[in-house]
N, C-alpha and C positions, 0 to 999 in steps of 0.2 A: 232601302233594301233591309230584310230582317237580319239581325246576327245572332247567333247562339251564343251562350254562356255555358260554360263549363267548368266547374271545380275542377281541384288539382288531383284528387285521386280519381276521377272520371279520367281525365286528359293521359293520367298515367294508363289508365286500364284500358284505355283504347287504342293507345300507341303500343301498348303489348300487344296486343288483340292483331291490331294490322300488321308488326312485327312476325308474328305467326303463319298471320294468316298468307302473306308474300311468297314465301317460300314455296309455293305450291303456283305462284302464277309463273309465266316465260318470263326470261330476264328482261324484253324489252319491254314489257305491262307494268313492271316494277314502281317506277321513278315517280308515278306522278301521287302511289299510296303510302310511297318512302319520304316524300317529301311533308305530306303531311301527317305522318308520324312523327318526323324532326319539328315542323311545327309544335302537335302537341307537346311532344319531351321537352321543349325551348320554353312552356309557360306561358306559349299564346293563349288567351282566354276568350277571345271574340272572334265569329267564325262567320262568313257570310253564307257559306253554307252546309246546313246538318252535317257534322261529322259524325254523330251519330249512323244515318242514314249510310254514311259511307260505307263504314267498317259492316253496315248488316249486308248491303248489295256488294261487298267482297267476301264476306261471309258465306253468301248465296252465290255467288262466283266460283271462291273455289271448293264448294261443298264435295261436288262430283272426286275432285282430287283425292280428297281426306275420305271419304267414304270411300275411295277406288283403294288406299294403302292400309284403312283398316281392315276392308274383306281380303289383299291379300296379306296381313298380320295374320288372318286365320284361316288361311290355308298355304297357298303352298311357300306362303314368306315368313309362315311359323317358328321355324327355326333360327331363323336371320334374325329377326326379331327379338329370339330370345338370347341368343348369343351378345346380342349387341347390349339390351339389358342388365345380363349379368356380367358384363365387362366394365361399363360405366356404373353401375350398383356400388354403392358404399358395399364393402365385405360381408356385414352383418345383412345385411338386406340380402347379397347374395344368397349366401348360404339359407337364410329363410326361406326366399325362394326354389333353391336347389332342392329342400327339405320337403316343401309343400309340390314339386312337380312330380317327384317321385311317390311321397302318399296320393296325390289324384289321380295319375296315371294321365293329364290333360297333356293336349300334343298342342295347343296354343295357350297364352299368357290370360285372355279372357275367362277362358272356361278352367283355366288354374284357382284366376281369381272367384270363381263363383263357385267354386267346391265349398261344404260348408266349414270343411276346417281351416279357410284363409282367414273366414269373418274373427275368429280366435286367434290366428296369427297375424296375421296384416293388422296393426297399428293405423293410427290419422299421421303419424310421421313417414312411415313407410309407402302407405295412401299417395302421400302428396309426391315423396322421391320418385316412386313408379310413373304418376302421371305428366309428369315433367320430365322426366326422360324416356318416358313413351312418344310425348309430344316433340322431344327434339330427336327423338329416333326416327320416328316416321317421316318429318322430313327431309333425310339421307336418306331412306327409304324410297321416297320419290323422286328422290335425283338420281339415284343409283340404277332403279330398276325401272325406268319411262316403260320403256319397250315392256318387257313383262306386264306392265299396271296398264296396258292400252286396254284390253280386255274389259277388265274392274272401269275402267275408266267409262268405257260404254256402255255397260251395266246400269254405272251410279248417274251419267249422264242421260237416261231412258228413265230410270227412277226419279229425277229431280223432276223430268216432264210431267212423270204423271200426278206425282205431288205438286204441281204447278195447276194442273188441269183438275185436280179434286178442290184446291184449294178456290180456283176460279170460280168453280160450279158450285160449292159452300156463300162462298160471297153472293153469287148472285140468288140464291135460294136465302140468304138471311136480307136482301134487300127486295125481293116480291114478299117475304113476310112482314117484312117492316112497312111495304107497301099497303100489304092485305090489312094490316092491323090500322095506320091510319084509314083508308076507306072505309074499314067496318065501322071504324069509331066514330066516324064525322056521318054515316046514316040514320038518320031519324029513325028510332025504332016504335 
């Protein structure tokens, strides 16, 4: 049976990965991606199978979740969102924040961010604060408001299909061309 190999900064960045990505499945889904997160962060290094593969088909699991808490980030969970932002915010980041919501006039944190005078204000230190406690805002986000995010929820779960079903039909359209092109080539012209 094949086993994977993993380096240590791999191992770590996937056990964050699936750390993340959990919060967003039901508590009883949990246990079998938390366990092998404890493996990685333990130094295991031989894997019988893809951990890689894992973390992307929990990745595509709970995509529907995180895209249901980002559409309601910007709309009617706008506010919640920001609050909660500028309460965990370093001071300084607050206030920058505070500073730039009021010259945009933007009623969510996104279209704050893409005003063009963030790109002058928001810093790669401030960058990464926002997107790390955006990250763990949004999942008290989706524990807090299920019911609210059912909506989003079927939304982004109708969205995955049809990004399922384009991607199908890509495939199978790059494997008749792959077909087309050996048959033309192997014809004696």
């Amino acid at each position: 049976m094949p086993t994977f190999a993993l380096e240590d900064q791999d191992r770590v960045r996937l056990a964050e990965a699936i750390h993340d990505l959990v919060a967003y499945l039901p508590e009883e889904e949990r246990g079998m991606h938390q366990t092998l997160a404890e493996e990685l962060s333990s130094g295991e290094t031989a894997f019988e199978e893809d951990p890689v593969s894992s973390v992307i088909a929990l990745g595509e699991e709970t995509w529907p979740a995180r895209r249901a808490v980002r559409q309601y980030a910007k709309d009617e969970g706008a506010e919640d969102e920001w609050e909660q932002v500028i309460g965990f915010a370093r001071p300084t980041t607050a206030l920058l924040l505070k500073r730039l919501r009021k010259q945009s006039d933007a009623r969510d944190l996104d279209a704050m961010l893409e005003h063009p005078s963030a790109a002058f204000a928001i810093h790669e230190e401030e960058e990464a604060e926002l997107e790390l406690l955006r990250n763990e805002i949004r999942k008290v986000l989706w524990q807090e408001h299920a019911e609210t995010l059912a909506p989003y929820l079927e939304d982004a779960q109708k969205e995955l299909e049809i990004i399922r079903e384009k991607l199908a039909s890509q495939e199978d359209s790059a494997e008749d061309a792959e077909w087309n092109t050996y048959v033309n080539a192997s014809d004696p012209v």
